[in-house]
C-alpha positions, 0 to 999 in steps of 0.5 A, spaced: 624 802 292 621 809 290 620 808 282 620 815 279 621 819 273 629 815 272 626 808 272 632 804 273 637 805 278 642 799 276 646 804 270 647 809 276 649 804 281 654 801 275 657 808 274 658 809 281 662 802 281 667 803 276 668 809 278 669 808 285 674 802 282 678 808 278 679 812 284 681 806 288 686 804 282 688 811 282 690 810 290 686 816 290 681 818 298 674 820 297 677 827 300 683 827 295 678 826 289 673 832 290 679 836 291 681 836 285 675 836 282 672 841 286 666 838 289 664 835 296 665 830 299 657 828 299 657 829 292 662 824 291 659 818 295 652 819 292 656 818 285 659 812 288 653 808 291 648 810 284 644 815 288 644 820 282 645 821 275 651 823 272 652 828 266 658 825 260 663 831 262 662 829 269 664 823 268 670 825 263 672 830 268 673 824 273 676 819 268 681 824 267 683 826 274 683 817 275 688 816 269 682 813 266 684 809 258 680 812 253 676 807 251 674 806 257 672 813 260 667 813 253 664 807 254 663 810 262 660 816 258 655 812 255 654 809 260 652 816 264 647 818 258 643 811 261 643 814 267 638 818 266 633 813 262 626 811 263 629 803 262 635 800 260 637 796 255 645 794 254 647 792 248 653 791 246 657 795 241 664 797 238 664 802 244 665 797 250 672 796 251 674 789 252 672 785 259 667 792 260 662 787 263 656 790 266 653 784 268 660 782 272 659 786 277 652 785 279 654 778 279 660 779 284 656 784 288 650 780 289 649 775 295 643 770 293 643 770 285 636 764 283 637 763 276 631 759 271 635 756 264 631 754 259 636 752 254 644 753 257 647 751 263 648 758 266 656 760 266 656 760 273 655 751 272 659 751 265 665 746 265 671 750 260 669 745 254 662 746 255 664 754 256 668 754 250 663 751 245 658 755 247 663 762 246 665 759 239 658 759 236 655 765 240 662 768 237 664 765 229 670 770 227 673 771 233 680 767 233 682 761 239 686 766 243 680 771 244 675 765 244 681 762 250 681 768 254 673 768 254 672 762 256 677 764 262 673 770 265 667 765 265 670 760 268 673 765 273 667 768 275 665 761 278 670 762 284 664 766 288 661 759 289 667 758 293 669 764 297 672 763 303 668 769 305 661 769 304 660 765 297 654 767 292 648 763 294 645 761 288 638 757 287 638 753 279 632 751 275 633 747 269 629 745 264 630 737 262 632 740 255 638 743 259 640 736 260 638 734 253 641 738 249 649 735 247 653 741 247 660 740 244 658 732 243 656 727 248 663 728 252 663 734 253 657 733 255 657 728 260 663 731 264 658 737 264 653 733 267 657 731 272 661 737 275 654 739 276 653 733 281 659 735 283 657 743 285 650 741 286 654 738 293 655 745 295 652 748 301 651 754 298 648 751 291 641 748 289 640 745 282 633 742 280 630 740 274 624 742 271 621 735 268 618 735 261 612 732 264 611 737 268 607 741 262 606 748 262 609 753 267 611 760 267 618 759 265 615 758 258 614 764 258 618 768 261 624 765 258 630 765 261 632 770 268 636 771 273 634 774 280 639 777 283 640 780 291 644 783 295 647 783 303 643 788 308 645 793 311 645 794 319 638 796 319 636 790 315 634 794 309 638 791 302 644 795 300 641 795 293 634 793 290 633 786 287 635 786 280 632 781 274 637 780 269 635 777 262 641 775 257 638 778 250 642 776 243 643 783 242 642 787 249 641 784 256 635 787 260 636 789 267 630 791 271 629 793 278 623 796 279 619 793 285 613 790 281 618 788 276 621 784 281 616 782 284 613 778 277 619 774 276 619 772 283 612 769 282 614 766 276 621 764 280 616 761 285 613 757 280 617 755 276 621 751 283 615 748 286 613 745 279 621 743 279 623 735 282 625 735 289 632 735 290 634 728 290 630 726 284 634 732 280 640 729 281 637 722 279 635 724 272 641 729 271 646 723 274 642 718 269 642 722 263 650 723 264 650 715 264 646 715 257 651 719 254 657 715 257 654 709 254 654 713 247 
């Protein structure tokens, strides 16, 4: 993709999404909704599909058209401003509403996802005690029932494994101190281990460990990502550029620019050749599981 003066392209093409998901809820056509905000019709499909920035008053002006509630036309007018950044960091704030999750939509957007984890199951692979642990330390002053209904989005997600139609396609790299690392006790953790046995079986899902005797590797140096593509279109051309998303402790990175993605698809290459083959991952995970059991 080009990489002009806008750099990233996925605030745009989240815009667009939500945007698109209020006019649908507002049982409204593409045709009905430019002729209430008295623009083309073209207008509107490029806004929907990220093909242009977006001013804050544009986007007010749809939202209110859309029904929109005010904490959400806000954050989508925040959003608006990214639109124009050269890059694009995410950070979470008191203005993003409640289950205002940018990376969600990428997610469920996307075809084949890759993800390297050096330190976590991915949440794609969480069990819900697993989930629950990781959301309680990661949030200490939320109460049960906001932890609860945290934990129940997570574990939502992970229907795009088993879709009827066209599930996510999704390639794991873990590092052994993954597997190491008791989160929630040895109970949990044993029961976490096994279901990713039990996923690992799916067609459309690849685990591999990345043994500590293997040494060095580029995934000790670029941490934890995820690479994401989506479906093509009839000329075979992708619908949207690949993305790389990093989950940062205070915003999240979203890259997309070609050499970008063609950095971390090295380093993704990498990291899975140096990682045990199929069957010997599933050895060491079901062994570590056995040691935990045992505890």
């Amino acid at each position: 993709m080009a990489e002009g003066p806008t750099g990233s392209t996925v605030p745009r093409r989240q815009l667009g999404r939500y945007l698109r998901d209020l006019r649908n809820q507002a049982r409204l056509t593409v045709r009905a909704a430019a002729r209430k905000l008295e623009w083309s019709e073209a207008k509107m499909w490029r806004i929907e599909t990220g093909q242009t920035s977006l001013r804050s008053l544009d986007v007010e002006a749809m939202c209110k058209v859309y029904g929109a509630p005010d904490n959400l036309r806000d954050a989508l007018m925040g959003l608006a401003k990214e639109t124009k950044a050269r890059g694009w960091w995410h950070a979470y704030g008191d203005v993003i509403p409640d289950g205002f999750d940018l990376f969600i939509g990428l997610e469920e957007a996307a075809r084949d996802v890759d993800w390297y984890e050096s330190e976590l199951i991915p949440g794609l692979l969480q069990t819900t005690d697993y989930a629950r642990t990781v959301m309680r330390a990661d949030n200490p002053t939320e109460d049960d029932e906001e932890i609860e209904r945290r934990v129940n989005l997570r574990i939502a997600r992970q229907v795009l494994l088993t879709r009827v139609t066209e599930p996510t396609r999704l390639n794991v790299a873990l590092n052994e101190a993954v597997l190491r690392r008791p989160v929630g006790g040895t109970t949990v953790m044993a029961g976490q281990l096994r279901h990713l046995l039990a996923v690992g079986e799916y067609p459309n899902v690849t685990i591999k460990v990345i043994p500590f005797s293997a040494g060095l590797h580029l995934g000790v140096m670029s941490g934890p990502f995820g690479i994401l593509r989506f479906p093509l279109n009839g000329d075979g051309s992708p619908t949207e550029p690949p993305t790389v998303y990093a989950d940062g402790y205070t915003g999240d990175l979203y890259l997309d620019k070609a050499s970008e993605v063609a950095r971390y698809d090295a380093a993704f290459s990498n990291i899975w050749n140096t990682a045990l083959d199929d069957q010997a991952s599933r050895d060491l995970i079901s062994e570590v599981a056995g040691s935990y059991e045992k505890d």
